[in-house]
C-alpha positions as CSV (number, residue, x, y, z in Angstrom):
1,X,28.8,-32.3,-4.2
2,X,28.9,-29.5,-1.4
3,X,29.8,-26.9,-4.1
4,X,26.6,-28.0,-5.7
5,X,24.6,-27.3,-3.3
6,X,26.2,-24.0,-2.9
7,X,25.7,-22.8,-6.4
8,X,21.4,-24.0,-5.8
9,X,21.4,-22.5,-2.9
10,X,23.0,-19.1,-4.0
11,X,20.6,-19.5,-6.9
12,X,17.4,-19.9,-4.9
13,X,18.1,-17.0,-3.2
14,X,18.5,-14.7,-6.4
15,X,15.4,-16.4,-8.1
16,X,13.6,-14.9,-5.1
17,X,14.8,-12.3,-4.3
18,X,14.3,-11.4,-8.1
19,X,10.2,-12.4,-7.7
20,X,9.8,-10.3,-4.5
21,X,11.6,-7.1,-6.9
22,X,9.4,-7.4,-9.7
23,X,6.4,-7.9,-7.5
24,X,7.5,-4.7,-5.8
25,X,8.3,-2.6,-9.1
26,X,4.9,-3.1,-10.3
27,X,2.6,-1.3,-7.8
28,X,0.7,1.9,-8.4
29,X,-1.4,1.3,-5.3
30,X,-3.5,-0.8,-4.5
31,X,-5.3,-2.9,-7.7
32,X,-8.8,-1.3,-7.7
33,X,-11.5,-4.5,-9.0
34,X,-13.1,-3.1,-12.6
35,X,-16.2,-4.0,-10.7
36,X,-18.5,-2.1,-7.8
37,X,-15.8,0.8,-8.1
38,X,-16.0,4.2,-8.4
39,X,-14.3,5.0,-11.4
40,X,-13.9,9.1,-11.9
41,X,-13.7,9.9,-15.3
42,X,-10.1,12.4,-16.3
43,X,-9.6,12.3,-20.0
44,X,-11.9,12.0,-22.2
45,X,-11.0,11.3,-26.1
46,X,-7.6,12.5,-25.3
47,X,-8.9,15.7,-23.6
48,X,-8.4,16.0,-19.9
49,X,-11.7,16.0,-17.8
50,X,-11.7,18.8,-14.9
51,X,-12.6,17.4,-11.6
52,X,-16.3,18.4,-10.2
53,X,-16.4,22.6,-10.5
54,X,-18.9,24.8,-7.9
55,X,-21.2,22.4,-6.9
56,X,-21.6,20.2,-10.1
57,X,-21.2,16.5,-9.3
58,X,-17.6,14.9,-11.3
59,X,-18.3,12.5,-14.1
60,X,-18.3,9.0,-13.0
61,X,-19.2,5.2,-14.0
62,X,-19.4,2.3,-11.7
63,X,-19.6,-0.9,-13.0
64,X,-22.1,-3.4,-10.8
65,X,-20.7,-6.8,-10.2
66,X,-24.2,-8.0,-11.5
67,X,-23.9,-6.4,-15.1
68,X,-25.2,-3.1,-14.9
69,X,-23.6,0.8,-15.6
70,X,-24.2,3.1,-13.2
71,X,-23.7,6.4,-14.3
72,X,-23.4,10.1,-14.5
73,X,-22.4,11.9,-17.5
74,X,-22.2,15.5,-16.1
75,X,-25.8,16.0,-17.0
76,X,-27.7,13.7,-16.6
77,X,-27.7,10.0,-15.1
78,X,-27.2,6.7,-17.1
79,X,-27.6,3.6,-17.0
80,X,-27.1,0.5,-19.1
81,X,-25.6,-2.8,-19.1
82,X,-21.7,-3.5,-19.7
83,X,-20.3,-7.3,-20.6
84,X,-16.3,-8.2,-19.5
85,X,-15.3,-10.7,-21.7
86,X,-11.9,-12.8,-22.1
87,X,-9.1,-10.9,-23.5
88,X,-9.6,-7.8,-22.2
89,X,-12.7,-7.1,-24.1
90,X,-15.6,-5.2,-23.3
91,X,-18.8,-4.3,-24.4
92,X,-22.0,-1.9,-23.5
93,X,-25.3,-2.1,-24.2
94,X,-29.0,-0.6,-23.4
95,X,-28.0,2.4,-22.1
96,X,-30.5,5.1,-21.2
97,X,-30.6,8.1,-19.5
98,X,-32.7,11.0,-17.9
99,X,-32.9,14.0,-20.6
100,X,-32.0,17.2,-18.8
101,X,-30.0,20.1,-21.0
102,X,-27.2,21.6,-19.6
103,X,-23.7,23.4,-20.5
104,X,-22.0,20.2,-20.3
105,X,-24.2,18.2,-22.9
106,X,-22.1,18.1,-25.5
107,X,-19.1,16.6,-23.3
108,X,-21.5,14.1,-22.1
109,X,-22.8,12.9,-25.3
110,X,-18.8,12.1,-26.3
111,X,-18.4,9.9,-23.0
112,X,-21.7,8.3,-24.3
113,X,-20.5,7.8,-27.3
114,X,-16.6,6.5,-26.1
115,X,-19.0,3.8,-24.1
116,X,-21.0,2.5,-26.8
117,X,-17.5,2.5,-29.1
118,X,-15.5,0.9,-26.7
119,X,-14.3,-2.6,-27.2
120,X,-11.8,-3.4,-24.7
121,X,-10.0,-1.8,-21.9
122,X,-6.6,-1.6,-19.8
123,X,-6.9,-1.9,-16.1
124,X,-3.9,-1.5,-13.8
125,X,-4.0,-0.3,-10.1
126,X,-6.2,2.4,-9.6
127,X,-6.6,3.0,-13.9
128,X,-9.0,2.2,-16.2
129,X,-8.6,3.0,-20.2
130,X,-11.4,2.1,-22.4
131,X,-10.8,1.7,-25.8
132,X,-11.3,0.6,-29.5
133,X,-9.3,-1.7,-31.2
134,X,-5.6,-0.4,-30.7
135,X,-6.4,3.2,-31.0
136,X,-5.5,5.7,-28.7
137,X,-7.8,5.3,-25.3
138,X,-11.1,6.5,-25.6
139,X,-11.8,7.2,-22.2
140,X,-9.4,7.2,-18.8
141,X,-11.1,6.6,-15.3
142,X,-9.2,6.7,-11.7
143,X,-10.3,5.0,-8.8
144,X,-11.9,6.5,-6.1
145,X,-12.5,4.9,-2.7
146,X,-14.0,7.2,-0.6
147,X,-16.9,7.3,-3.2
């Protein structure tokens, strides 16, 4: 009966240490909520995405906790409405924007166009992919806190 005990509690004691490893081996950071953060935008349909250049804001969204898109595109500002559903799906809608021209128009009509395509996303630690189907991501956001 003693050895019995033995063998449970040796046991015990390699079930957790084994949780506390794989809790460890997962972290990039800190897990950044897909809401009411400030999500820089990097790649962009499998193109990387330069950060803000001589005075020109960076390419952002932020999704509200109440449902809307805030937004700037590199251009101009958008907004719109986004929807989380289960299963990792998501889904934008009404999205407007100011109209200014600038260099950078074309680049921000694709990220427009990656958010009205997107129907689900990926979101671990401080990344967010948004994408279609199983295709290759769309779009690829990192976190930004002191924004």
């Amino acid at each position: 009966m003693q050895s019995i005990s033995r063998i449970l509690l040796v046991l015990a004691v390699l079930f957790t240490g084994a949780c506390g490893t794989q809790k460890a081996s997962t972290g990039t950071g800190a897990e950044a909520p897909i809401t009411d953060t400030y999500w820089r935008l990097t790649e962009l349909m499998g193109k990387p995405v330069s950060a803000a250049v001589a005075g020109k804001k960076e390419v952002y969204i932020r999704l509200r906790s109440n449902g809307n898109l805030e937004s700037f595109a590199g251009c101009n500002g958008v907004g719109g409405r986004f929807e989380v559903k289960p299963g990792l799906k998501i889904s934008f809608s009404n999205m407007m924007g100011t109209m200014m021209a600038c260099d950078e128009l074309a680049a921000e009509n694709k990220l427009l166009e990656a958010l009205r395509q997107a129907d689900n996303y990926i979101h671990h630690g401080k990344v967010l992919l948004l994408n279609k189907g199983r295709k290759a991501p769309l779009a690829r956001f990192e976190a930004d806190y002191s924004k």
